[in-house]
C-alpha positions in Angstrom: 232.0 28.5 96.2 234.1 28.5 99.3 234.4 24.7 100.4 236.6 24.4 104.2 238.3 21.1 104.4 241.6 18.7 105.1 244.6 19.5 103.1 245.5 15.9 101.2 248.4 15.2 99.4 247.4 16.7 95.7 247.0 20.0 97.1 250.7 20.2 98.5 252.2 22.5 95.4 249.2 25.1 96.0 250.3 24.8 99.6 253.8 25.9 99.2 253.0 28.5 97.3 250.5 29.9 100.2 253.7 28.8 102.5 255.7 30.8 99.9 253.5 33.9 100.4 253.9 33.7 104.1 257.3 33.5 104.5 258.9 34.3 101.4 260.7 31.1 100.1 259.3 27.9 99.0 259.8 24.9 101.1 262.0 21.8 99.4 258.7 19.7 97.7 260.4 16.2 98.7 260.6 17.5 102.3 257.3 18.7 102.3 255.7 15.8 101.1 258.0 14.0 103.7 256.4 16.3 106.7 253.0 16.2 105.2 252.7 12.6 105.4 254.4 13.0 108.9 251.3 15.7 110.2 248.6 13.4 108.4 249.3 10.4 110.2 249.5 12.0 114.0 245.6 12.9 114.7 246.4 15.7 117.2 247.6 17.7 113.9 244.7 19.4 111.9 245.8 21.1 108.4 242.6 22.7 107.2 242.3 24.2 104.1 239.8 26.7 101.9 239.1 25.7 98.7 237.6 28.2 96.2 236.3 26.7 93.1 238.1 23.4 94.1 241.5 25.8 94.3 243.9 26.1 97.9 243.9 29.9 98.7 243.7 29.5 102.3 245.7 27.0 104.9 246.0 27.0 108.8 247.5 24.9 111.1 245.8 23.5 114.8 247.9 21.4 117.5 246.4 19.8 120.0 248.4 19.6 122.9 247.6 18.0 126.1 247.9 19.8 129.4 248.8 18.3 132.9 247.4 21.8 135.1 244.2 22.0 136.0 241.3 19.8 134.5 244.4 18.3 132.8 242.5 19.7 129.1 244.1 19.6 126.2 244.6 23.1 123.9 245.8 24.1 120.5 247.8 25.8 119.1 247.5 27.6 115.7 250.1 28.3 113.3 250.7 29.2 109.6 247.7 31.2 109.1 247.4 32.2 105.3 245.3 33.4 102.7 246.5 33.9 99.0 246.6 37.7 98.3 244.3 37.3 95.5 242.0 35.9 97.7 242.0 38.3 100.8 239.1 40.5 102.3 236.7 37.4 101.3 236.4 35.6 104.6 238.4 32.8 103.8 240.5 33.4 107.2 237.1 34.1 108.8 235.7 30.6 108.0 239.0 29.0 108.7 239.2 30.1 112.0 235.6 29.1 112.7 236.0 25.8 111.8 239.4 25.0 114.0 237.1 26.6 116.8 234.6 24.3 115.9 237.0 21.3 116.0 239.2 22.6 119.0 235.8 22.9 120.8 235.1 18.6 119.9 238.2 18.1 121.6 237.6 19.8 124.7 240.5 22.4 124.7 240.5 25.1 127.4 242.0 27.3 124.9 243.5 28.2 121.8 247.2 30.1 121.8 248.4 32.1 118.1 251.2 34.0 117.7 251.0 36.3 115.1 254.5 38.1 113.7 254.9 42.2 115.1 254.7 43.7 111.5 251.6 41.8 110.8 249.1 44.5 111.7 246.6 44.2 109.5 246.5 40.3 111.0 246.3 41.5 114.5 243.0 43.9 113.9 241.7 40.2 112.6 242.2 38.3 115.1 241.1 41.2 117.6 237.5 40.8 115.3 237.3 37.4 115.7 237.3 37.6 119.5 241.4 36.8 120.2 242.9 39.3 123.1 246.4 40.2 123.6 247.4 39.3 126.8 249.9 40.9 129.2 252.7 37.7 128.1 255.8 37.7 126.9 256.8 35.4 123.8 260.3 34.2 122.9 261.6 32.3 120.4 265.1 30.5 119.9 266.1 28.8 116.5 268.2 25.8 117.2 269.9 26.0 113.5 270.8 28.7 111.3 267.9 27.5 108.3 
């Protein structure tokens, strides 16, 4: 049974290793645990998690973020999409993304912005399914250290 809910704190190993799967390292545990408790206490960040059989093979990240155009409405931000390869093809991303929709939705955001990496094809005809549209933007990215 597929159960979509808040990371907490004892499911923080299981995350790294989905983090692992993502990006191919592990993430310091101390530091994580650090950050975690960093993300828990700031309510604009929502770390959802699907559970199978009480077991993390899924994670994503929303971030609220208020803007001051328009309507002045807030939107999010999604990042860190990841599902265990044992676990894919199931609809664990499917449910995940439906329920940060369904959240982002309670919060009155205008939108929601991912970024998905070029290589990630097989991401991209996903997202496409689940009604996201590449738009005629340019994305950059500049790391401010050399970690």
């Amino acid at each position: 049974m597929v159960t979509i809910k808040e990371i907490e704190t004892d499911s923080l190993a299981e995350l790294n290793e989905l983090y692992r799967e993502l990006t191919g390292e592990l993430t310091d545990p101390a530091r994580l645990k650090e950050t975690f408790a960093s993300v828990k206490a700031d309510s604009r960040y929502i770390l959802l998690g699907a559970y199978v059989d009480g077991e993390l093979l899924g994670s994503l990240m929303g971030i609220l973020c208020q803007d001051l155009v328009g309507e002045c409405r807030p939107f999010m931000v999604i990042e860190n999409v990841v599902v265990s390869a044992r676990a894919r093809r199931q609809g664990l991303a499917r449910q995940l993304m439906t329920a940060i929709e369904q959240l982002a939705r309670e919060r009155n955001c205008y939108y929601i912005i991912l970024v998905s990496g070029e290589k990630r094809k097989e991401a991209h005809v996903f997202y496409e399914k689940m009604g996201y549209r590449e738009e005629q933007v340019e994305g950059y990215r500049k790391h401010l250290s050399s970690h």
